[in-house]
N, C-alpha and C positions, 0 to 999 in steps of 0.2 A: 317474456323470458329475459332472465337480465344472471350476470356473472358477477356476484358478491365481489366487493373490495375495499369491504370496511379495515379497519386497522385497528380491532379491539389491544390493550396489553394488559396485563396488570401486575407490571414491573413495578419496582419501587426503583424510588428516583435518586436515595441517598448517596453521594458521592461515596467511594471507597476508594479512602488513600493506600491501603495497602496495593495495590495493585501499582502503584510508583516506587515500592521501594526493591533495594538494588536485591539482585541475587546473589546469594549468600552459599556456598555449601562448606559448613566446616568439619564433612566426618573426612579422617585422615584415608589419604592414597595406598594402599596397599603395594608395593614393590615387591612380587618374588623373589625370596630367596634362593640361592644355589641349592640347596636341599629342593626344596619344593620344584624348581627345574628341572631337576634332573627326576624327580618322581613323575612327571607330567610325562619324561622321554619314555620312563619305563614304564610308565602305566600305558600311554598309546602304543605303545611296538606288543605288549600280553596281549592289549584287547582283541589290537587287529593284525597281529600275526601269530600272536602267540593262541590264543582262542582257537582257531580252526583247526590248524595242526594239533593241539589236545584233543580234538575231537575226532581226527582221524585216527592219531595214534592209538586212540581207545576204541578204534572201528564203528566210528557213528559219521558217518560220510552225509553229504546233503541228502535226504530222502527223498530223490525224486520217482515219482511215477513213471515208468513205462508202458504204461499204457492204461484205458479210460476203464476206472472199476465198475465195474456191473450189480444186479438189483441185486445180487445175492450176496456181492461185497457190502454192502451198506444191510442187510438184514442179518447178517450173522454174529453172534457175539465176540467181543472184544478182550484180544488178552492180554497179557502182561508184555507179549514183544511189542501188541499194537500200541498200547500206553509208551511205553517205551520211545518208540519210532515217534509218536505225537508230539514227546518231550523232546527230543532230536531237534523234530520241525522246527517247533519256536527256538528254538537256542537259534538256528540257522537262522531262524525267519529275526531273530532281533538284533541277532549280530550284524546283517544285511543292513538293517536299520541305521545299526550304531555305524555302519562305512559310510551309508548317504547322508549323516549327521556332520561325519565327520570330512567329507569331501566338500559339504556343501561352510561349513564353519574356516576352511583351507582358505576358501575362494573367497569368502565374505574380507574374512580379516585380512589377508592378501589385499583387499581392495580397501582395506581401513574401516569396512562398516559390518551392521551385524546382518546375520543372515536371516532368511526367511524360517519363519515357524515350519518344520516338518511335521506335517499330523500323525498326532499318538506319538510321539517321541519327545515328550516333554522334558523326561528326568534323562534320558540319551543323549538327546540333546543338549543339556545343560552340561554334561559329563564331557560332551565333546569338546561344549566350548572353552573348559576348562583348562583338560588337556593339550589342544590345541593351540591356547595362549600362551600356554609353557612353552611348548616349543616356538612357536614363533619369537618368544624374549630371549630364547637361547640362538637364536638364528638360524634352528633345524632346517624349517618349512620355508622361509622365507625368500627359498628359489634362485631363480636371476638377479633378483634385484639385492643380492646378500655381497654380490660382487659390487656394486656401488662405494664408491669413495666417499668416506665417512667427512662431513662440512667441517674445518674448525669454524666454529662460532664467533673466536677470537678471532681471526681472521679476518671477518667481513664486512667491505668497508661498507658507507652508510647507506639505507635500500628506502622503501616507498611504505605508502596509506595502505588503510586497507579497504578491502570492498565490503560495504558495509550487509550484515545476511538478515534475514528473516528478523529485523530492528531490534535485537537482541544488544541493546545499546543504553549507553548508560545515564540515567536520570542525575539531574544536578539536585543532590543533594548536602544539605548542612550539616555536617557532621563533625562538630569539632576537636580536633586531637584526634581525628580517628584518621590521618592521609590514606587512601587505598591509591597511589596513582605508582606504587614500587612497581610493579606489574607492569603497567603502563608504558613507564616511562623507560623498559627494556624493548620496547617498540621503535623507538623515537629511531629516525632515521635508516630506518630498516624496511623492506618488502613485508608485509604482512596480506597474509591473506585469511579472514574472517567466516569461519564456516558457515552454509545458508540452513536452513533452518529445510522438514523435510518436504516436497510439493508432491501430490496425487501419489504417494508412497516411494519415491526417490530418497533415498537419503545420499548426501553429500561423503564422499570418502576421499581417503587420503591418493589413492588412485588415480581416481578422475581428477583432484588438485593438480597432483601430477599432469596430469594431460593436459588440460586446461591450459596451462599458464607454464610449463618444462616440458611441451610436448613428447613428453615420454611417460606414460604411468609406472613404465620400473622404477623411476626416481623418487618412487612415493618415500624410498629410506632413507634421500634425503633430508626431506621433511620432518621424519621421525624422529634423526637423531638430532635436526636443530630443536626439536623443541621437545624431547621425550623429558626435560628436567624442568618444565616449566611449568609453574601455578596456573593455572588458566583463572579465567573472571569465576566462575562459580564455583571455585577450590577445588574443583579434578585436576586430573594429571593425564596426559596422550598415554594411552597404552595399544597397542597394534591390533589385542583379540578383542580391543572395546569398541562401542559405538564412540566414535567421537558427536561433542554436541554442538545444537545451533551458540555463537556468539564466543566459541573458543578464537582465540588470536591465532594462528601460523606467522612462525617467522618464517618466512622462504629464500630459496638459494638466491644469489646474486641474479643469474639471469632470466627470473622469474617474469615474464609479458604479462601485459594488460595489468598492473597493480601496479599505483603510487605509492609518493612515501610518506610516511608519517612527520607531521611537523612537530615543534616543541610546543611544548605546554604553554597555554597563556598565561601570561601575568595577572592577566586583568579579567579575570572570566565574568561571565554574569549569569543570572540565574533564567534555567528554564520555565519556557511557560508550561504550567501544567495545568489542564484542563480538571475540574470537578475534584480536587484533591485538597482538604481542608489541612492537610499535615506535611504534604508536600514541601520540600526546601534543597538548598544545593549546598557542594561544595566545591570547592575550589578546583580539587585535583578530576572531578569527573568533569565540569567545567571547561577543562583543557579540551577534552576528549572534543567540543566544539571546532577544534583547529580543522580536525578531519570529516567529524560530520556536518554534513552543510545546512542540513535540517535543524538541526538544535534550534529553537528558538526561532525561528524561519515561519512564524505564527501566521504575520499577515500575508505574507509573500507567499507562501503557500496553500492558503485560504483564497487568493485571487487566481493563484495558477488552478485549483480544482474548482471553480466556478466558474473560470473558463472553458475548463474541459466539460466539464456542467453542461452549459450552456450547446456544447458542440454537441454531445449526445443528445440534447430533446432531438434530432432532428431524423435519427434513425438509429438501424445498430450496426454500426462500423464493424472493421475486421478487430483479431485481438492484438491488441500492441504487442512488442516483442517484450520478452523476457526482463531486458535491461530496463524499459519505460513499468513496466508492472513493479518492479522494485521500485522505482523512483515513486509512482503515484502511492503506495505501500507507505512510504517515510511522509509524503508531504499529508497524507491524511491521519499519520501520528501527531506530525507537527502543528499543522492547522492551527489556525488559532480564529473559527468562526464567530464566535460569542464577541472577541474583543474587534473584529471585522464590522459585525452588525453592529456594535456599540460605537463605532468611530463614525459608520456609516449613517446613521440615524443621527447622530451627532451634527455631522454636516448636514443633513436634509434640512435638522429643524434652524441650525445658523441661518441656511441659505432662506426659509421660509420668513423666519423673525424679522430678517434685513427687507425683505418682499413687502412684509404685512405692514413694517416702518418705513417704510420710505428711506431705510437709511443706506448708507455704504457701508461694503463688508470690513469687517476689523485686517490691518494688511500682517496676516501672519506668517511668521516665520519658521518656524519648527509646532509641532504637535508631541505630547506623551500620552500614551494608552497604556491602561493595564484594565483587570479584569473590572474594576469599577468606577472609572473613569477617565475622563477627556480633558487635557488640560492645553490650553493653545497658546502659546508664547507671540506677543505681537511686540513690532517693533513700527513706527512708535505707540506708546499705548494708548491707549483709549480707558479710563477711569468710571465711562457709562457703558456700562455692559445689556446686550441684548438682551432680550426675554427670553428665558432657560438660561442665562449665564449667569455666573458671580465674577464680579471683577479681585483679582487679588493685587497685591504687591503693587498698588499703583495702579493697577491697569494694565500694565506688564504682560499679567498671566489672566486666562478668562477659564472658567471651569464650570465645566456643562455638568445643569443640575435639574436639568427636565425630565420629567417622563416618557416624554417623546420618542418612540422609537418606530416610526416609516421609516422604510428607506428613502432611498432618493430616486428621485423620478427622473425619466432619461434629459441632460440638457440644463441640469439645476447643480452641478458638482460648483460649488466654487471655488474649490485647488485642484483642478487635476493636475497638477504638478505635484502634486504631497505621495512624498518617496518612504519609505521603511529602511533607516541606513541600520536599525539591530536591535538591541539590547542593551537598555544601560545598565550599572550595579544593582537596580531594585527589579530587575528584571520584568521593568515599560519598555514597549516598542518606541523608540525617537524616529519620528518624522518628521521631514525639511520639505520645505517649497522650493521647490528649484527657480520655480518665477519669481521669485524673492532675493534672488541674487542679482536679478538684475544685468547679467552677464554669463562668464563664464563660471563654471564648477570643475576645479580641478583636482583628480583623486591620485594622489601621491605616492611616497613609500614602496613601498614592494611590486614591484610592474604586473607579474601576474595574478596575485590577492588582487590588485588596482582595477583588472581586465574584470574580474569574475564581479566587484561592486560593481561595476559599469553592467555587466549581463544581467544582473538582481536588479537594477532600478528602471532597466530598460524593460523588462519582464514585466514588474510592477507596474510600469506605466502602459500595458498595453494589457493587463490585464484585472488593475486595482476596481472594485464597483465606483470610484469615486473618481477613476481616470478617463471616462467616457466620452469627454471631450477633446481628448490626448491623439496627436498625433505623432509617433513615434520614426525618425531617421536614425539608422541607422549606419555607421563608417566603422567595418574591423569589428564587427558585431560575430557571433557564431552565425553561419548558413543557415537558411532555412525558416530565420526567424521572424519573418513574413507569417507563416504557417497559422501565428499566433492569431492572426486577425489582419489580413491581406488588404483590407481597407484604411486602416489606422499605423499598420509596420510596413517602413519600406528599406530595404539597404541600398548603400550605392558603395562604390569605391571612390567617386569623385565628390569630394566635400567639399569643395568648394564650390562647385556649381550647384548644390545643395543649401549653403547656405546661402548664397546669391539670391536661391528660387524663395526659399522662407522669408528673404528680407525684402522681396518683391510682393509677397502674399499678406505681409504683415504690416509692411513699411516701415521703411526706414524714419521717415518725420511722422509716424502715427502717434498719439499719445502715447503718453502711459496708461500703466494697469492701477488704475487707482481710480476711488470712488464710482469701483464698477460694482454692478448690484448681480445676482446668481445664475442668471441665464449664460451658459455656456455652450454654442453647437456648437458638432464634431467639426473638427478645424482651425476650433477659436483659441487653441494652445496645441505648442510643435515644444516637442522634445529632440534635439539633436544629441545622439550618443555616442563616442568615437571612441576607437581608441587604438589611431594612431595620430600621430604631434602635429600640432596644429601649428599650420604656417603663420607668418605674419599677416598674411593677408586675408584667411578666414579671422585670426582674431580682430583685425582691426575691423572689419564688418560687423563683426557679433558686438561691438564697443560701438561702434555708430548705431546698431539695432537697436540697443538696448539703452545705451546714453546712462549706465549705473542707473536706471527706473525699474520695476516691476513692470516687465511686459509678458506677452502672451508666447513668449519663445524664452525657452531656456538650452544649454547646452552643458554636458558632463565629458569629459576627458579624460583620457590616463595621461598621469604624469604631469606633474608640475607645471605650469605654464605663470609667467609671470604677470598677464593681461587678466588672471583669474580673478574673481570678486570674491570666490569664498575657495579657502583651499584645505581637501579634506586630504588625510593620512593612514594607509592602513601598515602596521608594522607586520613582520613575516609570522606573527601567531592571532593575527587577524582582528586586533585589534584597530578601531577605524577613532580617530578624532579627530576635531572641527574647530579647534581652540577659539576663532572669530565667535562663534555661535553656543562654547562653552560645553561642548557633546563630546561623550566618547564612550563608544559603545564595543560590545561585539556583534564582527559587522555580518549582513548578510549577504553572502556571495553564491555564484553558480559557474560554476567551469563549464568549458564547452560540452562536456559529457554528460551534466545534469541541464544543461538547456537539451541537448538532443532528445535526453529520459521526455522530456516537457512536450517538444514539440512532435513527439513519436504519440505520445497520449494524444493530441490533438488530433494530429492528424490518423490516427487512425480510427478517429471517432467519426472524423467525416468521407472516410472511404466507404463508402455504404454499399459498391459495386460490393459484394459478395465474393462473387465467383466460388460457390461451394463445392463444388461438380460432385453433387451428392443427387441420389435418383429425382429427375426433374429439380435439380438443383435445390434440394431442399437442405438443410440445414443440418448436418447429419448428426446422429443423437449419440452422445457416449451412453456406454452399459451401466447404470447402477449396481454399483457391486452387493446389493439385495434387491430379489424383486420385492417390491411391493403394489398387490394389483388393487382394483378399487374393494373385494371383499377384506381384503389386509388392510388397506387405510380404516376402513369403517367399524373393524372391531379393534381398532389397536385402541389402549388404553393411556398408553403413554407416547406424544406427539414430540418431534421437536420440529419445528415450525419458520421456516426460514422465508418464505414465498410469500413477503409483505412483512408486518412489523415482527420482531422476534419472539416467539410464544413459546413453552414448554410445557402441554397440554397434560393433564394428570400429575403433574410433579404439585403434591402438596404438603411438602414438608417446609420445617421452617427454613426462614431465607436471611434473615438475621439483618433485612434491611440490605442486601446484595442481590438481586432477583438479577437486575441486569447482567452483573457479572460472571453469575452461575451459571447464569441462561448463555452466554457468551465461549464458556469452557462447555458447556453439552455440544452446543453446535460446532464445536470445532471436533469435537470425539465422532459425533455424527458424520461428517463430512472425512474421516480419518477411520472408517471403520475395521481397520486393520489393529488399531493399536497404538496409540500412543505414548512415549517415556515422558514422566513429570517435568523433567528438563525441556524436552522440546515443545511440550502443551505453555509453559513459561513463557519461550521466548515467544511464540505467536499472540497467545493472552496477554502478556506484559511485556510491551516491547519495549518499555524503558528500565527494566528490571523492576524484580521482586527477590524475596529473601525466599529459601527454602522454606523455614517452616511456616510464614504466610503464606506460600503456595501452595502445601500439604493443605493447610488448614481449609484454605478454598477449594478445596478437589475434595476434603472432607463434605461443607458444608453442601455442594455440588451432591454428591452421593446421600445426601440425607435426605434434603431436597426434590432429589426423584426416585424417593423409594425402593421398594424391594417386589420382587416376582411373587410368584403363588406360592412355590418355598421358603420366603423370607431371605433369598438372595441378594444382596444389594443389584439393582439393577447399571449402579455404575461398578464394574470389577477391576481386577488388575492381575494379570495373566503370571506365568511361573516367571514371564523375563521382567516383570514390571510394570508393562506396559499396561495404558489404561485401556478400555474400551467398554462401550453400553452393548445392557445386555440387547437378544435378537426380539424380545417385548418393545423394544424403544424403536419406534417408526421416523424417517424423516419423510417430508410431504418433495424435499426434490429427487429423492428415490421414488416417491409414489409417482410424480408429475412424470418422469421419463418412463418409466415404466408403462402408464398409460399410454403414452403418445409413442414407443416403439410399438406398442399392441395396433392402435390405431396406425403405424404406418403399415401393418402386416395385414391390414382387415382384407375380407374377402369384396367386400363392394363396399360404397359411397354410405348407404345407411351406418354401417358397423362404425366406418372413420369417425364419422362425426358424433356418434355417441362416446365414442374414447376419447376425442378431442374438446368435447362437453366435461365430459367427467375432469379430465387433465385440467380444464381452467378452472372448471369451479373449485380446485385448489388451491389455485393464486388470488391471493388477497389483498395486493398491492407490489410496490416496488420491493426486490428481494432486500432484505435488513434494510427496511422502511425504518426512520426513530432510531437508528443507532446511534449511542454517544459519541463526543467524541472522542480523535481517536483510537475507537473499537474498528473491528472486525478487519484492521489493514489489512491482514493475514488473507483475507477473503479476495480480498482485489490482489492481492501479492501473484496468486494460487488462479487467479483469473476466473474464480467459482462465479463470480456477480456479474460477470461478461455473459459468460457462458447462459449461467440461467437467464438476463435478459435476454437472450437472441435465441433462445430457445422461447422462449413462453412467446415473444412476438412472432416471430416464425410461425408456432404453431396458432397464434390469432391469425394470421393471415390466411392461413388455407382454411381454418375453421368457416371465414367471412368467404372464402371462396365455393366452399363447398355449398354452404346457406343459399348463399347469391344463386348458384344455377338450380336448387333445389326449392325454390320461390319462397324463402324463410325470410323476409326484409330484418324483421325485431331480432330476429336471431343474428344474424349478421353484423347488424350494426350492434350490437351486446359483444358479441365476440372482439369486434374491430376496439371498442370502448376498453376492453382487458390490456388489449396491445397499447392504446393511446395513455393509459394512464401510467405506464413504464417509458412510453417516450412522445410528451406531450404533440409536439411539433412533427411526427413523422406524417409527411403527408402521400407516402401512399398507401398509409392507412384510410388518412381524410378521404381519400377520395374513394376509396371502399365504401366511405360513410357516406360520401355527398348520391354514389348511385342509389344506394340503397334508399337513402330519403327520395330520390329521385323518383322511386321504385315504388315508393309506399304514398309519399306526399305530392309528391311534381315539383312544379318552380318552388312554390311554398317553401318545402324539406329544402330541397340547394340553397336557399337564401340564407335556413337558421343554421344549415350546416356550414356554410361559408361564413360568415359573423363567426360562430365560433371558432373553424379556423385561424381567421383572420386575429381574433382574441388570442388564442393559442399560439400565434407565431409569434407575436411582439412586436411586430414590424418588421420582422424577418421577409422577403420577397419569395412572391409565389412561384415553384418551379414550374416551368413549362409544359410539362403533362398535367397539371391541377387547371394552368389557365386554360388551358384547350380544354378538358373536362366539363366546366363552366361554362366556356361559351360556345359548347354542344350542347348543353343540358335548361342551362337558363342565357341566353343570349343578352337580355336587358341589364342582369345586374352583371355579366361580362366588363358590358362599354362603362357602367357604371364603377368599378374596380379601375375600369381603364383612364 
C-alpha cells in the first residue's frame, strides 16, 4: 500500500513579463454632485419611510397571520382580496429586505469597507449602496464621527513610512518621460499608512485604520478628509461608500503609532531584480520607492534568510508565526533572488574545486558582481592565469565564471565566507565585498541609523548566506534575539572588548595571513565581528595588531566612521551606500530592527514544534472548508484546482497562450477566496510588483477561457453584480476535499471508519503544497498562512493515520502514511521514528538499520534527538554504540 506523490504538471514554462508591469487604472473618479446628493437623501427617506406609511395610508398594513390556517385554508379557491393580500406581502416582504440592505451598507461604509452579499438582494442591494453613499458624502449617516475636527493638510508638519500591505508595490520600471513619482512624492515626510490586501475574507477599513494606529475607530474621518482628494497608485480616489483597495497610500493624522516616515527619493536608484520577466525595466521615480521598501532588490539576502527558515522547517511543523513575520516572509519571497543565489553558489563550489584539483591558491578577491547570467570576481592583486571555468579579463583584474558547473557547495569548502551583498548597482548586479579582504576594520558611515540597518543585512547575511558556513557571527548593539538565527554560529555580547580579545586568542594574533590558502574551511575558521556602537581605541588597536592590514580569517564591520578603518563604506539618508577605495555604490541593503524581528519570528517559530493545540487529544484542530467537498464530489468533479503538491488545474483545457503558470496561479487564489474576489485585490496578490489594468483584465480573461464553461455554457469563472470574481460551484479544490475528509474522519464512529477517511484524505496529497512554484509566486499564500496551515494539517493527519496502522498490525501501511508526512518535512524525526518501529515490526534489526541510514541521510548532520537515540538503542542496541 503506498500514498502517490508524484509531481506530474503540465504548465508551460514561458516567462510572462506582463505580470511586472505597474497598475494602471485610467477611468476617471466620479464625484457626486449636489444634485445627485441630495436625490440619494430623498430617494432613502421614500424608500424607507415614505413606502410604509403609503401603504398604511392606503390600508394594506403588514399581513400577518393570526393564527395557523387549516387544510381547508389551503384547499379553497383564491380570490381577488387573497391576490391582493399576496401582493401586500411581498411589497412588505422586500421592503424589509431593502432596510437589512440598507442597515447593513450604514455599517460597512461606516467602517470604510463593503458589505457582505445579502441573498436574493442583488439589485436592493445595489440601490442601497448607492443611496447610502450619498448620504454619507453629504455627512447625513456619518454619526459621531461627523463631529470630528476636519485635518488641515497644510498644517502638518513632516510624519513616517508606510507599512507596506499585501506587496502591492512598485516594480522599477524604465519609462522614459513618463515620471509617475507626483503621487509619491506627496508622501515624503508624512505618516502613511498602506492598505493590506484582503486575508480569509477581512477586508481592511478605514475604521480599523482608525483603531489600529489613533486608537479610536470614530477618527476614521480623519483619515478621509486627509486624503479624500488624493489620486491613489491605481488612479481611484477614497470615497467612504467604496471599498477601498490593497496598495492605496493613507496619509495619516500626526499622531498616528506604529508607522514610520517616508524618506526622500533616491538620487541614485537602481534597478530591480526581476525574476523570469524578458521586458521587465525600471525607472527612476518608482526606484525611489526602494528608500522605504527594504525588499526591493534584497535578492540574495533574502534568498539566504528563506533558506534558513528552509532549513528550520525540515525538522517539524512549528507554531504559525505571527502576523507581522508572515508579512515579512511574504515580501522576501517576492524579493528572492534564488536563481542568481544558486549561480553565485555553484560559482564558488567549482572555484573552490578547480583550486583543489590544481594544486593552486585561491585567487585573493575582493568584491563579487552577479546578475542573472553571471559571476564576475574583482581580485586585487591580479592574477592573469585564470582557473578552469574562468576567463581572466582586464589583466587579470576581473575573472568571469564560464563553466557549466552548477553543484553547490559542499559543507566546509566555502572559500569567502566573508562575501557580504552591500545592494544594487546602476545595472541592477548584486555587489559583494569580502570583508576578510580588508584586512581590518569596515567602517559604515553617513547616516547612523541607515549605517545600523547595513550593519543588520550583512550580519544576517553572514549567518545565513549558503556560501557563509563557515562564518562565525559576534555580535555588539546587534537587534536582540539574533542568536535565534543559528545559536551555534551567532553570539551577542555587550562587552566588545573582551570579544575581541577572545577572537584574537582563537585566531592569533602572530598567526599568518589568509593568503595561499586552498578551500577547506571548518565552522570557526572565519569570525565576523559586528557592532554598532564606537569603537574604543583599544578594540581598534587589537583588530590592527590582528590583522597587521593582511587578509585574515577575522573581519569586523562598525557604524560610524572610525579612523583605524581599512575600507570606509557611506550610506547617505536615501540609502544610497558607497565604497569609493573599492569604486562601489550601490543601493544598499538594509533591515531595521523590525524586519530582523519579522526574520527571527519565522525562525523561530519554525522550531517551536511543542504545539500545545488543546484540541481533542491535542490534535490539530481542522478549519471548516467553506464547501464541503466529500470523497464522491472529488471523484466526479471534472474541473480540479489542485494545490496539495505541484500546482495543477485538472479539466481546464482551453488555450493558455503560453501562461499556464500564471492562470493557474489566479484560479488558486479565487479558489482559496471563495467568497469573491475584486480585479483590484486579485492584482495585488497575483502581481505584487504591479500590473496595468488592462494586462490584468486580459489575464482573468485568458484565466476564464482556459477553464471553460458548465453544462450551460456558463463561463465557469464569473463575476457577480458587485464585480467580484469567483469560480463557479463545478470547480473543486482538493484542500476543501483533504479537510473535509479528515473532519469526517475525526467524527468516525470507530477506528476502521478513521482510517479509511484518513486514506482517502492523503491519497490527495501529492507532494509539498505549491511544490514548483516560480519565483516570486504564491507570496500571498504564505502572507494568508494557507501553506502553514495545509503542511501541519496533512502532517498531523499522517501521524495518527501511522498511529492508527501501528495498533491495528498494518506495518506497509504505516510507514506509507508516515512517508506522506516525511516528504513535507524531510528531517521530522518523530515521524522516523514511527518509521524505525514499524520496520522494527515488519524487518527486526535489519528494518532499524535501513531506517536509521536514511534518517541519518535525511538529517544532514543535523543531531539525533533524545527520544530517536533511546528508540534505537531499544530496538537495535549494536548500531546504538555504533552511532555512539
Amino acid at each position: 500500500m503506498g500514498y502517490p506523490m508524484d509531481d506530474k504538471t503540465t504548465h508551460d514554462t514561458a516567462p510572462d513579463a506582463s505580470r511586472f508591469e505597474r497598475l494602471v487604472d485610467d477611468r476617471p473618479v466620479h464625484e457626486p454632485s449636489p444634485r445627485e446628493k441630495a436625490f440619494s437623501a430623498v430617494g432613502l427617506l421614500a424608500l424607507v419611510i415614505g413606502l410604509p406609511v403609503l401603504l398604511l395610508v392606503l390600508g394594506a398594513p403588514p399581513p400577518i397571520p393570526t393564527s395557523v390556517p387549516s387544510l381547508g385554508d389551503f384547499a379553497r379557491q383564491l380570490g381577488v382580496e387573497d391576490l391582493i393580500t399576496v401582493l401586500v406581502a411581498v411589497v412588505w416582504l422586500v421592503w424589509l429586505l431593502f432596510i437589512v440592505c440598507v442597515v447593513m451598507e450604514i455599517i460597512a461604509a461606516r467602517r470604510g469597507g463593503l458589505a457582505s452579499r445579502v441573498p436574493g438582494a442583488g439589485p436592493l442591494q445595489h440601490l442601497a449602496r448607492i443611496l447610502v453613499g450619498g448620504l454619507l458624502v453629504t455627512g447625513l449617516v456619518a454619526g459621531p464621527a461627523q463631529a470630528a475636527t476636519a485635518v488641515d493638510t497644510a498644517a502638518q508638519p513632516t510624519v513616517a513610512a508606510s507599512v507596506m500591505a499585501e506587496q502591492q508595490l512598485d516594480l522599477v520600471e524604465d519609462v522614459p518621460e513618463a515620471p509617475v513619482a507626483s503621487a509619491d512624492d506627496s508622501l515624503v515626510g508624512k505618516k502613511v499608512y498602506t492598505v493590506q490586501a484582503p486575508v480569509n475574507g477581512y477586508h481592511d477599513n478605514l475604521w480599523d485604520i482608525a483603531e489600529r494606529h489613533l486608537g479610536d475607530g470614530f477618527r476614521y474621518k480623519e483619515i478621509y478628509e486627509l486624503n479624500k482628494d488624493r489620486l491613489q497608485p491605481d488612479g481611484g480616489r477614497l470615497e467612504l461608500a467604496r471599498l477601498i483597495q490593497p496598495g492605496w497610500d493613507f496619509i495619516m493624522p500626526e499622531d498616528a503609532s506604529g508607522l514610520e516616515r517616508v524618506a526622500a527619493p533616491s538620487a541614485t536608484p537602481a534597478t530591480a531584480d526581476v525574476q523570469g520577466a524578458d521586458q521587465a525595466s525600471a525607472t527612476a521615480a518608482d526606484a525611489a520607492d526602494s528608500s522605504t521598501a527594504w525588499w526591493t532588490g534584497a535578492g540574495l539576502l533574502a534568498a539566504g534568510v528563506l533558506g534558513a527558515v528552509a532549513v528550520a522547517r525540515r525538522s517539524g511543523i512549528g507554531r504559525r508565526p505571527d502576523d507581522d513575520a508572515l508579512d515579512t516572509e511574504a515580501l522576501l519571497r517576492v524579493a528572492a533572488s534564488q536563481a542568481r543565489s544558486a549561480l553565485l553558489e555553484a560559482a564558488l563550489a567549482q572555484l573552490a574545486r578547480a583550486a583543489e584539483s590544481q594544486g593552486s591558491t585561491l585567487p585573493s578577491v575582493y568584491s563579487v558582481t552577479v546578475d542573472d547570467e553571471n559571476v564576475d570576481l574583482r581580485l586585487a592583486p591580479a592574477m592573469p592565469e585564470a582557473l578552469p571555468g574562468w576567463e581572466a579579463h582586464e589583466g587579470g583584474e576581473r575573472w568571469r565564471y564560464v563553466a557549466e558547473d552548477r553543484r553547490e557547495l559542499e559543507p566546509g569548502t566555502s572559500p569567502y565566507p566573508a562575501l557580504v551583498s552591500l545592494g544594487l548597482d546602476d545595472l541592477g548586479r548584486d555587489v559583494l565585498i569580502d570583508l576578510e579582504a580588508a584586512g581590518g576594520i569596515v567602517s559604515v558611515g553617513g547616516d547612523d541609523a541607515l549605517a545600523a540597518q547595513v550593519t543588520n543585512a550583512i550580519a544576517v547575511q553572514a549567518a545565513t548566506s549558503p556560501w557563509s558556513g563557515s562564518m562565525v557571527v559576534v555580535g555588539a548593539g546587534l537587534p536582540d534575539g539574533l542568536q535565534a538565527l543559528d545559536d551555534e554560529r551567532v553570539t551577542l555580547t555587550d562587552d566588545l572588548a573582551s570579544v575581541v580579545d577572545e577572537v584574537a586568542h582563537v585566531v592569533g594574533a602572530e598567526g599568518e595571513p589568509l593568503v595561499g590558502r586552498t578551500s577547506r574551511r571548518p565552522l570557526g575558521s572565519s569570525y565576523l565581528i559586528a557592532s554598532s556602537y564606537p569603537l574604543s581605541e583599544d578594540v581598534a588597536a587589537t583588530m590592527g595588531r590582528l590583522t597587521g592590514g593582511e587578509r585574515r580569517a577575522v573581519s569586523m564591520v562598525t557604524v560610524g566612521d572610525h579612523p583605524a578603518a581599512r575600507w570606509r563604506l557611506s550610506i547617505d539618508e536615501n540609502g544610497t551606500l558607497s565604497a569609493p577605495q573599492l569604486g562601489i555604490t550601490v543601493s544598499a541593503h538594509r533591515l531595521s530592527e523590525r524586519e530582523v524581528a519579522g526574520v527571527l519570528e519565522l525562525v523561530s517559530a519554525a522550531r517551536e514544534t511543542d504545539r500545545g493545540l488543546g484540541g481533542d487529544d491535542d490534535r490539530l484542530p481542522v478549519s471548516e472548508p467553506p464547501r464541503r467537498v466529500d470523497a464522491a464530489a472529488w471523484a466526479a468533479a471534472q474541473q480540479r484546482v489542485m494545490l496539495l503538491g505541484s500546482v495543477e488545474v485538472a479539466g481546464a483545457d482551453g488555450p493558455t497562450d503560453g501562461r499556464s503558470e500564471l492562470l493557474a496561479e489566479i484560479l488558486a487564489y479565487l479558489a482559496l477566496h471563495p467568497g469573491g474576489v475584486h480585479p483590484t485585490v486579485l492584482a495585488g496578490a497575483v502581481w505584487p510588483r504591479g500590473i496595468s489594468a488592462d494586462v490584468r483584465d486580459a489575464n482573468i480573461e485568458r484565466a476564464r477561457r482556459w477553464l471553460g464553461t458548465d453544462a450551460q455554457d456558463a463561463p465557469l469563472l464569473a463575476e457577480d453584480a458587485d464585480g467580484r470574481l469567483l469560480l463557479g460551484p463545478e470547480v473543486v479544490l482538493d484542500w476543501d476535499a483533504f479537510r473535509t475528509l479528515v473532519r469526517d474522519a475525526r467524527r468516525a464512529a470507530n477506528a476502521r471508519d478513521e482510517i479509511d477517511g484518513l486514506k482517502r484524505a492523503l491519497h490527495i496529497v501529492r507532494g509539498v503544497p505549491l511544490r514548483h512554484a516560480g519565483p516570486g509566486t504564491y507570496a500571498w499564500a504564505h502572507r494568508e498562512g494557507t501553506v502553514h496551515e495545509m503542511t501541519a494539517l496533512i502532517v498531523d493527519s499522517a501521524e495518527r493515520l501511522v498511529e492508527l496502522l501501528g495498533d491495528d498490525g498494518d506495518p506497509d501501511g504505516a510507514i506509507a502514511a508516515a512517508e506522506v508526512g516525511l516528504g513535507l518535512v524531510p528531517a521530522h524525526q518523530g515521524l522516523w521514528r514511527d518509521v524505525i518501529r514499524q520496520r522494527h515490526a515488519r524487518d527486526g534489526a535489519g528494518g532499524v538499520a535501513a531506517a536509521v541510514a536514511r534518517l541519518r541521510e535525511a538529517l544532514g548532520g543535523e543531531p539525533l534527538e533524545a527520544p530517536t537515540e533511546e528508540l534505537i538503542a531499544e530496538l537495535n542496541p549494536r548500531q546504538h554504540l555504533d552511532l555512539a
